[in-house]
PDB file of N, CA, C and O in Angstrom, chain B, residues numbered from 101:
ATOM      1  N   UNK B 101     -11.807   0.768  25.412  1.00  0.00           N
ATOM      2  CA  UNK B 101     -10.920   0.129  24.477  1.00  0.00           C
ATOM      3  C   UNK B 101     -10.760  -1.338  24.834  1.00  0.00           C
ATOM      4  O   UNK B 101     -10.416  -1.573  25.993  1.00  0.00           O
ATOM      5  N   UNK B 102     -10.962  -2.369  24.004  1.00  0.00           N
ATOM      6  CA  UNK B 102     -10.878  -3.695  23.954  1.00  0.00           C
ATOM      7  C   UNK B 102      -9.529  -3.470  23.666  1.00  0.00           C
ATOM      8  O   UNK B 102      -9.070  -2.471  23.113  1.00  0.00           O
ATOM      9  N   UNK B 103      -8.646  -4.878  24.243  1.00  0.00           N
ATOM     10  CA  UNK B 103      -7.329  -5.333  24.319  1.00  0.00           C
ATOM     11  C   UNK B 103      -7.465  -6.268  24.207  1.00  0.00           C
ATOM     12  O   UNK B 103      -8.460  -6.888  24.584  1.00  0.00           O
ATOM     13  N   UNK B 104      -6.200  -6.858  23.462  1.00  0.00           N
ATOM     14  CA  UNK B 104      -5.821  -8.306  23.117  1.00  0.00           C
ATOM     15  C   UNK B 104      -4.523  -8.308  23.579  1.00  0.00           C
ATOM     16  O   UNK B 104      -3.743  -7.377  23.781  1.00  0.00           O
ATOM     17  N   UNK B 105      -4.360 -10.093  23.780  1.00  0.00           N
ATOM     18  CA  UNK B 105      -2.506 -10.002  24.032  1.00  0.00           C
ATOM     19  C   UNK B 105      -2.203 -10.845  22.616  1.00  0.00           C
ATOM     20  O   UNK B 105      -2.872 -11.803  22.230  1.00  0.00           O
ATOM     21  N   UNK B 106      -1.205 -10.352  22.024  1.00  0.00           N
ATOM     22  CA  UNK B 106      -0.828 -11.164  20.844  1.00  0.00           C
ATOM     23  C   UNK B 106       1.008 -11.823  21.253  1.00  0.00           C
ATOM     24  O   UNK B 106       2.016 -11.202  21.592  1.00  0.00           O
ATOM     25  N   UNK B 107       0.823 -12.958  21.070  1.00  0.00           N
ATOM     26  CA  UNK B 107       2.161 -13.612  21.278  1.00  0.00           C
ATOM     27  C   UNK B 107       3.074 -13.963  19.694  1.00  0.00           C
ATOM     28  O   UNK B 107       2.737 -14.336  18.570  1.00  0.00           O
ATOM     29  N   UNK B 108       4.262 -13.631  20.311  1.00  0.00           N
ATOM     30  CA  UNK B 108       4.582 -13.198  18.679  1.00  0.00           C
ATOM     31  C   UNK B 108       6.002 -14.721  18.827  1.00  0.00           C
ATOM     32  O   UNK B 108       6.202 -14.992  20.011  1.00  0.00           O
ATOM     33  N   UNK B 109       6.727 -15.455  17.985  1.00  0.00           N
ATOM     34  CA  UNK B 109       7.599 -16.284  18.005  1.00  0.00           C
ATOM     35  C   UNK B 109       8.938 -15.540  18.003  1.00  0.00           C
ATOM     36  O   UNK B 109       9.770 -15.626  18.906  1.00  0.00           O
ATOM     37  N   UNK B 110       9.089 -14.621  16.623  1.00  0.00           N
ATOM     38  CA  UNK B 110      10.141 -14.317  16.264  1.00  0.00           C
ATOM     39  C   UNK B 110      10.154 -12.720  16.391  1.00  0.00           C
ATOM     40  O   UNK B 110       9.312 -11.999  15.856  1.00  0.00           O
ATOM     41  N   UNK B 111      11.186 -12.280  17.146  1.00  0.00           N
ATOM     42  CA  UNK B 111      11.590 -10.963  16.759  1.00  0.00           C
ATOM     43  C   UNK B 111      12.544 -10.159  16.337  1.00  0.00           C
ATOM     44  O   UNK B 111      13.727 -10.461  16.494  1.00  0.00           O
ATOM     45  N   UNK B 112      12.199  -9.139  15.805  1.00  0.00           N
ATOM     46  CA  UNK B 112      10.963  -8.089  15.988  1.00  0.00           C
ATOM     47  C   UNK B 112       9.623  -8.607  14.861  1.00  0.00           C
ATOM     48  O   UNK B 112       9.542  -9.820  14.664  1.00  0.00           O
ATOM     49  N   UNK B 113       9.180  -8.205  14.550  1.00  0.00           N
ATOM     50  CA  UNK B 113       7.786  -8.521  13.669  1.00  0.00           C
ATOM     51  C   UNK B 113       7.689  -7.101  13.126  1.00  0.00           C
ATOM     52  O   UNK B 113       7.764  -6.038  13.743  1.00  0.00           O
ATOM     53  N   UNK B 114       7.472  -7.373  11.591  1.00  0.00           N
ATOM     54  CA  UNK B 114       7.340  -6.021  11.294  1.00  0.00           C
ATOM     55  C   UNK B 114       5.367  -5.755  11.755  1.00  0.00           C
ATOM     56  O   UNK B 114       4.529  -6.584  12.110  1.00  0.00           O
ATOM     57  N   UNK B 115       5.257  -4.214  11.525  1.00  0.00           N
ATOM     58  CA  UNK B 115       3.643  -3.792  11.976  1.00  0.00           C
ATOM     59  C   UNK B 115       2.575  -4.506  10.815  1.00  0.00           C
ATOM     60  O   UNK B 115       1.611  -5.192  11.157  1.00  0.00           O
ATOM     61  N   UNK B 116       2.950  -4.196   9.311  1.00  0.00           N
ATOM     62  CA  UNK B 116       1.978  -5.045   8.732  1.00  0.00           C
ATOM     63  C   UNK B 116       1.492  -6.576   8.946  1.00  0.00           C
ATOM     64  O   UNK B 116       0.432  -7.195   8.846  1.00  0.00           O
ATOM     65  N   UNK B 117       2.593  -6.805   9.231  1.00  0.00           N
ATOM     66  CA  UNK B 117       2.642  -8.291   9.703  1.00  0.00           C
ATOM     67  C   UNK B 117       1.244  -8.744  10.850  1.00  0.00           C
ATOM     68  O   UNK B 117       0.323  -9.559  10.900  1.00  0.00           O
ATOM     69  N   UNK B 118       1.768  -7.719  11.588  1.00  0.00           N
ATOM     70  CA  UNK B 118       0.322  -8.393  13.108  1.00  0.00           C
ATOM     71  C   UNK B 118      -0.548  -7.909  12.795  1.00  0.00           C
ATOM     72  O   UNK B 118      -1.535  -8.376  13.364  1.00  0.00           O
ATOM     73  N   UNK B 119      -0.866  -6.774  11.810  1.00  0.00           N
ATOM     74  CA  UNK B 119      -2.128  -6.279  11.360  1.00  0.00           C
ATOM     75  C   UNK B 119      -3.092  -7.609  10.944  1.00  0.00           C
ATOM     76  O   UNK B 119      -4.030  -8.063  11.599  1.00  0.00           O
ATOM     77  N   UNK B 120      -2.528  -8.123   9.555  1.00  0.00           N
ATOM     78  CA  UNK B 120      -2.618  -9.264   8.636  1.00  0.00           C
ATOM     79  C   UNK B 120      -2.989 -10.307  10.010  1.00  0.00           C
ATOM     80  O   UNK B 120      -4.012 -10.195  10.687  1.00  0.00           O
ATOM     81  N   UNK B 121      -2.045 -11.198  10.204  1.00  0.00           N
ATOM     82  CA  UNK B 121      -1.840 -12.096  11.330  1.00  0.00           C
ATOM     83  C   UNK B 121      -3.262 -12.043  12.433  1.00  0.00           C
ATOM     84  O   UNK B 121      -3.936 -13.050  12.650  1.00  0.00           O
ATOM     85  N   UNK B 122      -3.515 -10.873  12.973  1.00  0.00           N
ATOM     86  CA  UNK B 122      -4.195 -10.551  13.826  1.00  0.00           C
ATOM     87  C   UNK B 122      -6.149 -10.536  13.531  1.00  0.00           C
ATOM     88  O   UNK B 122      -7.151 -10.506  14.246  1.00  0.00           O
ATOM     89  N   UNK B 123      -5.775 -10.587  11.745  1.00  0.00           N
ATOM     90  CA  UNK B 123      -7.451 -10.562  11.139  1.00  0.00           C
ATOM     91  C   UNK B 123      -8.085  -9.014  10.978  1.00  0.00           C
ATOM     92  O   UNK B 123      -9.252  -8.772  10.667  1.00  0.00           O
ATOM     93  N   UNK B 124      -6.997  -7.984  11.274  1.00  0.00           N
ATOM     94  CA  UNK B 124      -7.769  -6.877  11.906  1.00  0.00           C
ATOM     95  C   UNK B 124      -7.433  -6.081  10.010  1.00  0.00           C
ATOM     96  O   UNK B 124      -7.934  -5.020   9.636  1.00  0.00           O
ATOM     97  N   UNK B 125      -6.642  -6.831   9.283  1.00  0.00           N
ATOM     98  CA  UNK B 125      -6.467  -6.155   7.678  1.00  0.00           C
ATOM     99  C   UNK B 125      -6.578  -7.719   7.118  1.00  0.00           C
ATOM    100  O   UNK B 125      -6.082  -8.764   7.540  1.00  0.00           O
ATOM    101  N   UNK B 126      -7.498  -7.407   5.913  1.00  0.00           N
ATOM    102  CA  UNK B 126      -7.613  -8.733   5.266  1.00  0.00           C
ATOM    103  C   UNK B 126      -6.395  -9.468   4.087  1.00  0.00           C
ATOM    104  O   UNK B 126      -6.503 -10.514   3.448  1.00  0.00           O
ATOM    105  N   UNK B 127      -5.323  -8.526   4.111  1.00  0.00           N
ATOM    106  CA  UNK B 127      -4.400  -8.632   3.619  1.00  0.00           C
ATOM    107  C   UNK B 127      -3.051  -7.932   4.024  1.00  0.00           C
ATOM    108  O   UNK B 127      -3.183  -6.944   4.745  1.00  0.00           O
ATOM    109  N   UNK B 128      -1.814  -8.284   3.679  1.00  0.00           N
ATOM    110  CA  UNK B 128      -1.070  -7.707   3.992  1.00  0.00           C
ATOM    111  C   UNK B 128      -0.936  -6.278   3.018  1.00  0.00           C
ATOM    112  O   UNK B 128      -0.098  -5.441   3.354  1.00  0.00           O
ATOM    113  N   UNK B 129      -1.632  -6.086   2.035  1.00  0.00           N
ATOM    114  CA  UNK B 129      -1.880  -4.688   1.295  1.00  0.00           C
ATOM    115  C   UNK B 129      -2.727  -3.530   2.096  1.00  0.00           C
ATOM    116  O   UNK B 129      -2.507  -2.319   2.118  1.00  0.00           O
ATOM    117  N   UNK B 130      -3.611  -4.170   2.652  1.00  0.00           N
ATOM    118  CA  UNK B 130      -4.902  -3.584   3.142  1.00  0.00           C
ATOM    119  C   UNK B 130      -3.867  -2.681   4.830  1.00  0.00           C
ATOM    120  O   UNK B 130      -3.532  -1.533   5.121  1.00  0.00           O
ATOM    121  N   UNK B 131      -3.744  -4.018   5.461  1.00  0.00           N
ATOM    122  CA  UNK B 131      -2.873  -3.516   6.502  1.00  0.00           C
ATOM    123  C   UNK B 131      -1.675  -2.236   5.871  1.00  0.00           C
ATOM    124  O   UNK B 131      -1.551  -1.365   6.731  1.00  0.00           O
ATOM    125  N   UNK B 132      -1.106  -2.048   5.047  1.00  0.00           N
ATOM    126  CA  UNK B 132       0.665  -1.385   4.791  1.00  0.00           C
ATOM    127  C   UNK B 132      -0.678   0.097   4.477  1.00  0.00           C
ATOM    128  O   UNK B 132      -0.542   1.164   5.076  1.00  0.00           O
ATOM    129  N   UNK B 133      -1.561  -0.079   3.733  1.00  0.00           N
ATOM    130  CA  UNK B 133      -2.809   1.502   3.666  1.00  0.00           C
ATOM    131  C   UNK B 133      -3.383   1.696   5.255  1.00  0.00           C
ATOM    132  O   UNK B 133      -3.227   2.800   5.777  1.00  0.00           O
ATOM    133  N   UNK B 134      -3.862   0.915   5.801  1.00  0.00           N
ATOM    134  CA  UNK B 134      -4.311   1.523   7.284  1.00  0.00           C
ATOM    135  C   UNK B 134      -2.984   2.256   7.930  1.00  0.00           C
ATOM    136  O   UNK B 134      -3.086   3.059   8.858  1.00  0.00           O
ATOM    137  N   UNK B 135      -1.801   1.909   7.367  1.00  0.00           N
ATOM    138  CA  UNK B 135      -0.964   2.700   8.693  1.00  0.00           C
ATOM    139  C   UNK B 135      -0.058   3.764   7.651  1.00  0.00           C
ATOM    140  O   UNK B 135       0.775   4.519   8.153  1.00  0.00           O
ATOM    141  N   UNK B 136      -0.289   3.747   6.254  1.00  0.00           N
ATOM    142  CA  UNK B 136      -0.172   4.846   6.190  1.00  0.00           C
ATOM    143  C   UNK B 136      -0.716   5.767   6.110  1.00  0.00           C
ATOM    144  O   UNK B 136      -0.202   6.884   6.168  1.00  0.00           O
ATOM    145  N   UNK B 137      -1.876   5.528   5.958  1.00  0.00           N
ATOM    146  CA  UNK B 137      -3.203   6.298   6.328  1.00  0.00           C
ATOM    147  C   UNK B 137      -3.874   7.015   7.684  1.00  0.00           C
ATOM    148  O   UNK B 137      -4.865   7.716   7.888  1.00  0.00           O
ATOM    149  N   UNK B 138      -2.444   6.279   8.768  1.00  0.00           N
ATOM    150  CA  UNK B 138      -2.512   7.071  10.124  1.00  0.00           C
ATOM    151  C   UNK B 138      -3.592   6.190  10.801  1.00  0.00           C
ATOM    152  O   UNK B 138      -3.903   6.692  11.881  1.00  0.00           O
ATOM    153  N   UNK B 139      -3.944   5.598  10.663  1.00  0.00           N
ATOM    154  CA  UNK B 139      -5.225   4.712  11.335  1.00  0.00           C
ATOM    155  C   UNK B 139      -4.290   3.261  12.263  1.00  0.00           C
ATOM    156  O   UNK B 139      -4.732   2.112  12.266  1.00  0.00           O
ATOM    157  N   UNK B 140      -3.164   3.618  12.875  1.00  0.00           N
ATOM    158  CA  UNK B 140      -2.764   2.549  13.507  1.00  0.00           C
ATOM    159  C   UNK B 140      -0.988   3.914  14.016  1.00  0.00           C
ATOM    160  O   UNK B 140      -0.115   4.669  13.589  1.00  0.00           O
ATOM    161  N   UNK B 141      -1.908   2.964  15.731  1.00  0.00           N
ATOM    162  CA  UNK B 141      -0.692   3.454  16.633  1.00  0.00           C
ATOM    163  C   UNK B 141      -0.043   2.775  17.269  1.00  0.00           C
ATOM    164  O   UNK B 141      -0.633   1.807  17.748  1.00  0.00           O
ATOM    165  N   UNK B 142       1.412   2.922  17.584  1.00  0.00           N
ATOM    166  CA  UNK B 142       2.527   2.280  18.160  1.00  0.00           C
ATOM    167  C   UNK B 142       2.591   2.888  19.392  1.00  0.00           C
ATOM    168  O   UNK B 142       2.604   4.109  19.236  1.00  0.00           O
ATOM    169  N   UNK B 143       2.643   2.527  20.683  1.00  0.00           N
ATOM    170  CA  UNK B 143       2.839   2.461  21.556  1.00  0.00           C
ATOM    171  C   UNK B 143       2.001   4.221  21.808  1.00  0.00           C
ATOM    172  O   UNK B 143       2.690   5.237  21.907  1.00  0.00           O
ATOM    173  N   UNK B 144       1.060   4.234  21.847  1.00  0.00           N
ATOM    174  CA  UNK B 144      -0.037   5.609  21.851  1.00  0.00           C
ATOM    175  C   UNK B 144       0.419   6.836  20.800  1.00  0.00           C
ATOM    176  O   UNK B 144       0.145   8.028  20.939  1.00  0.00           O
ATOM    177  N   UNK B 145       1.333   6.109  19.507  1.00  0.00           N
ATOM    178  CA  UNK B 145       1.873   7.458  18.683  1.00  0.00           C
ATOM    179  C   UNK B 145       1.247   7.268  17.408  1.00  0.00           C
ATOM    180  O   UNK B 145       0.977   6.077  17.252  1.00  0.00           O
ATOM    181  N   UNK B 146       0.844   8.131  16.237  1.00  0.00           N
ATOM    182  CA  UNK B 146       0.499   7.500  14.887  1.00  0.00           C
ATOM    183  C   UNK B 146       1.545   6.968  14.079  1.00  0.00           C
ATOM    184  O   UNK B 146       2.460   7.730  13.768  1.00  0.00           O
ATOM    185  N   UNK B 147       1.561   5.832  13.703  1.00  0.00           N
ATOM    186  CA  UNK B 147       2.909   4.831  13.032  1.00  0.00           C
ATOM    187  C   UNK B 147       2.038   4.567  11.394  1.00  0.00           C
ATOM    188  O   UNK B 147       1.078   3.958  10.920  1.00  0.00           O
ATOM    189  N   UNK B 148       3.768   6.017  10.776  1.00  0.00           N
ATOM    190  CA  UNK B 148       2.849   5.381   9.073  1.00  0.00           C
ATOM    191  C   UNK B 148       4.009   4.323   8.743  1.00  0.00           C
ATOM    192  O   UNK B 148       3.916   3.704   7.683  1.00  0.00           O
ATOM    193  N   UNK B 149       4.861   4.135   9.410  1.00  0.00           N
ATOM    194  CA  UNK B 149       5.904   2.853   9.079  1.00  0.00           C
ATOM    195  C   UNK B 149       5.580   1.530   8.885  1.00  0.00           C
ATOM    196  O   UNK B 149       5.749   0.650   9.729  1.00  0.00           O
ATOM    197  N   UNK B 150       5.005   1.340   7.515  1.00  0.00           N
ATOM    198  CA  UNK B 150       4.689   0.110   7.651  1.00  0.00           C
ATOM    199  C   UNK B 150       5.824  -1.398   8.014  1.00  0.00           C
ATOM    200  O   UNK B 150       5.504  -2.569   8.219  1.00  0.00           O
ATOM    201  N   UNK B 151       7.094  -0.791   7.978  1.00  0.00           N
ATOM    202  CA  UNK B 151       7.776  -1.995   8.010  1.00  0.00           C
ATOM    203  C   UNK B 151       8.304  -1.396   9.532  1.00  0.00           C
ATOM    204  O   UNK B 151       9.524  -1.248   9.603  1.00  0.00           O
ATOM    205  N   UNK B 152       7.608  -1.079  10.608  1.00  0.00           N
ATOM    206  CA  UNK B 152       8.485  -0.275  11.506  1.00  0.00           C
ATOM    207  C   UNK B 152       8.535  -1.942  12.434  1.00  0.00           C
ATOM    208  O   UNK B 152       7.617  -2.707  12.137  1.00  0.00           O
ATOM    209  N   UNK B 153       9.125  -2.232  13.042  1.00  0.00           N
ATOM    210  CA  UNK B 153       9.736  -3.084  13.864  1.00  0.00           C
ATOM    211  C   UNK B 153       8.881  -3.252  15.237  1.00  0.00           C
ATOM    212  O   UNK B 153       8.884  -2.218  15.905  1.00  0.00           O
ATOM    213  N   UNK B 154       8.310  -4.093  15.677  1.00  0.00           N
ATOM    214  CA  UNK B 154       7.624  -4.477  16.756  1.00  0.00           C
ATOM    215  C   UNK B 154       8.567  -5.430  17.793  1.00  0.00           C
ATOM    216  O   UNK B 154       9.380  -6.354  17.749  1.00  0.00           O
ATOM    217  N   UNK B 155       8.226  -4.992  18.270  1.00  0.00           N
ATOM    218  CA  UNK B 155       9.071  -5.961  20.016  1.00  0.00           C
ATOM    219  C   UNK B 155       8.353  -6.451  21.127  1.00  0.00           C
ATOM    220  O   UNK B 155       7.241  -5.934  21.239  1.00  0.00           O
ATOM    221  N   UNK B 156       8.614  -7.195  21.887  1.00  0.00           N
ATOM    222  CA  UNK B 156       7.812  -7.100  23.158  1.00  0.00           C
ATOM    223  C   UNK B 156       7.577  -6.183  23.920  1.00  0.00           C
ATOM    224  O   UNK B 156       8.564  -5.483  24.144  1.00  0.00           O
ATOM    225  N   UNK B 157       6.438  -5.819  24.545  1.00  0.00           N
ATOM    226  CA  UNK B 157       6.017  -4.636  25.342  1.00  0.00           C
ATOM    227  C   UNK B 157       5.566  -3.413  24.502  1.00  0.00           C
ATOM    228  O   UNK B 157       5.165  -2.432  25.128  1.00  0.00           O
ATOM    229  N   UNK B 158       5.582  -3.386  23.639  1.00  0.00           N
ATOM    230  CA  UNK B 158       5.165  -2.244  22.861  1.00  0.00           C
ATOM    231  C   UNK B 158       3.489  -2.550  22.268  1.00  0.00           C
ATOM    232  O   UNK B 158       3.021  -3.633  21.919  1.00  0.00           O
ATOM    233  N   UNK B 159       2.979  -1.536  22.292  1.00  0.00           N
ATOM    234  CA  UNK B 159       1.451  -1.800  21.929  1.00  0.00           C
ATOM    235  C   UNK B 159       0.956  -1.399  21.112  1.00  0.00           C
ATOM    236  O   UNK B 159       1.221  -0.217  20.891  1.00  0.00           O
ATOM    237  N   UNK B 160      -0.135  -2.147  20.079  1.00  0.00           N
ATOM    238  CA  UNK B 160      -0.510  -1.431  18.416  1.00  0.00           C
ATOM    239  C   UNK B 160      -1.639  -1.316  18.913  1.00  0.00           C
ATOM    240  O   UNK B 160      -2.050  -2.140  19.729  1.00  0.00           O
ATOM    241  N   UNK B 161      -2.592   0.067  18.388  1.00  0.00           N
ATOM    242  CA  UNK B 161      -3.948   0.171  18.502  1.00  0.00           C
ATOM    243  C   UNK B 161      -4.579   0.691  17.076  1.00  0.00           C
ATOM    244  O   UNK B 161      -4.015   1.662  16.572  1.00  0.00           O
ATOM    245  N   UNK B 162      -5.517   0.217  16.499  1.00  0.00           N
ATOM    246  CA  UNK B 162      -6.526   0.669  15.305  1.00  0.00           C
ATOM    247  C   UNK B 162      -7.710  -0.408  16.039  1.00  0.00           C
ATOM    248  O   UNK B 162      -7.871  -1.390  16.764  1.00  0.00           O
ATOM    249  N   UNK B 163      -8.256   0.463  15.356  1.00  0.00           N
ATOM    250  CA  UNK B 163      -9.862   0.228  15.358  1.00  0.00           C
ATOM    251  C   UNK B 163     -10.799   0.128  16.718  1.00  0.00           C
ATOM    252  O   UNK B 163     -11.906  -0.405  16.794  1.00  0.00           O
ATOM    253  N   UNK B 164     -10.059   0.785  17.768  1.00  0.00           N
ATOM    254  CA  UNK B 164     -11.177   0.323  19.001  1.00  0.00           C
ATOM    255  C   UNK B 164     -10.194  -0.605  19.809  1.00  0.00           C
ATOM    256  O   UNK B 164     -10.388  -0.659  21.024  1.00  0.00           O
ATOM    257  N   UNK B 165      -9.132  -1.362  19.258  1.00  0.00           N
ATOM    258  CA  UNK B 165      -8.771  -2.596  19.717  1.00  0.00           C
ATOM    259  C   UNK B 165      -6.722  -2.044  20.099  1.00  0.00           C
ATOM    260  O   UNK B 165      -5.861  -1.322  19.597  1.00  0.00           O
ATOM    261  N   UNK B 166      -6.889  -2.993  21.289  1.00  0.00           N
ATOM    262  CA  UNK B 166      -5.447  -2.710  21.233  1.00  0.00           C
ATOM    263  C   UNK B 166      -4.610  -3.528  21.633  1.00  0.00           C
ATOM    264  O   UNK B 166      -4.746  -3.740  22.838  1.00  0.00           O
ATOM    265  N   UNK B 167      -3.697  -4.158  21.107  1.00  0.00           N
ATOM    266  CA  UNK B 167      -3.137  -5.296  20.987  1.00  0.00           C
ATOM    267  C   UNK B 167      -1.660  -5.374  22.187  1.00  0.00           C
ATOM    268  O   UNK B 167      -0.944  -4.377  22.091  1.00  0.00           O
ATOM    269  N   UNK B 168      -1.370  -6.022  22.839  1.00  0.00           N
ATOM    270  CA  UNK B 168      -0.307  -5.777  23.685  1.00  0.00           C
ATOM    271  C   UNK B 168       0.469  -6.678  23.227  1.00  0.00           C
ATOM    272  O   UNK B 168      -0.111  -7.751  23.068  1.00  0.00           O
ATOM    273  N   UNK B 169       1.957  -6.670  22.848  1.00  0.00           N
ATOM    274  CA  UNK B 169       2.675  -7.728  22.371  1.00  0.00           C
ATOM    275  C   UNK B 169       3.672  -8.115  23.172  1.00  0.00           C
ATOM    276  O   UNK B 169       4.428  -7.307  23.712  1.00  0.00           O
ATOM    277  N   UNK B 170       3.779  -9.795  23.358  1.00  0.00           N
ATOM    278  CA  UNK B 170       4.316 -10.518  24.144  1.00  0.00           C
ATOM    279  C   UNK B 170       5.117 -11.387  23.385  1.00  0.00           C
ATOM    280  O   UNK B 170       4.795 -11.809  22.274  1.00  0.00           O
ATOM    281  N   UNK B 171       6.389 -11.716  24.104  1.00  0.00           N
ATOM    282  CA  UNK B 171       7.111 -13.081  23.324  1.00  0.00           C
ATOM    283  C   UNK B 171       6.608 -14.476  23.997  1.00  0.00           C
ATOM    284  O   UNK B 171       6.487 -14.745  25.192  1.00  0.00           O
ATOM    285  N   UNK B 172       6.339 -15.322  22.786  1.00  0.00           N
ATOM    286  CA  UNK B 172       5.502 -16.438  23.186  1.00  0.00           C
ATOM    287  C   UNK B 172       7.093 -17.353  23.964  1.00  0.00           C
ATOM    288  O   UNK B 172       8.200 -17.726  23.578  1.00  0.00           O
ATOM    289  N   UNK B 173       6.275 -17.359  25.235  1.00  0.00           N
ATOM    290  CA  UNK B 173       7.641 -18.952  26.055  1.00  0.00           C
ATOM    291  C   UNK B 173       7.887 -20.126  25.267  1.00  0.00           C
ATOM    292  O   UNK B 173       7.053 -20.895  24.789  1.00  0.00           O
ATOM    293  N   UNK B 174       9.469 -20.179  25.171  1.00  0.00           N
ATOM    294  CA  UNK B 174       9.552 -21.653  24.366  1.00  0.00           C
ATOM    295  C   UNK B 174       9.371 -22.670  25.696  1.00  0.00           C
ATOM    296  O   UNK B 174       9.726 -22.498  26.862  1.00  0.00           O
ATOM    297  N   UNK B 175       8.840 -23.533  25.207  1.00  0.00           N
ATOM    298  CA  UNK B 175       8.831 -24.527  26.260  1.00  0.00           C
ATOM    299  C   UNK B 175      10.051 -25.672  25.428  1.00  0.00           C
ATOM    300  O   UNK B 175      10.455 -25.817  24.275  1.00  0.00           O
ATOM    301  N   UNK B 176      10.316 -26.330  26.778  1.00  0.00           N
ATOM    302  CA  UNK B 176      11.848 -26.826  27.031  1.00  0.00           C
ATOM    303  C   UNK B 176      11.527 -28.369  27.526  1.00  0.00           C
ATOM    304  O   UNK B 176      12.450 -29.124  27.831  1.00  0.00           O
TER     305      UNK B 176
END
């Protein structure tokens, strides 16, 4: 399994959102059908919530790929 770290600004982020964002759905339509379609997991579970809430430390996986999500540091 390939991993990515995705740094996110604002939270929570909904799941369609980093789908879209991430390139991995070519739309935010395309992404809200992959996860209800069961083809995208939240932290190793199947997530058909497309508006389910993302945080730091929690991890999305579809396609081979699995994304680890981080809050991006404000710099000061």
């Amino acid at each position: 399994m390939k991993k990515r770290i995705v740094k996110i600004k604002k939270v929570p982020v909904e799941l369609y959102k980093i789908l879209k964002f991430e390139n991995l759905a070519s739309s935010g339509g395309e992404a809200k059908f992959m996860i209800v379609d069961g083809f995208v997991k939240v932290n190793g579970r199947i997530e058909t919530r497309k508006r389910k809430k993302i945080y730091p430390g929690d991890t999305v996986e579809t396609g081979g790929l699995v994304l680890e999500i981080h809050i991006q540091s404000q710099v000061t």
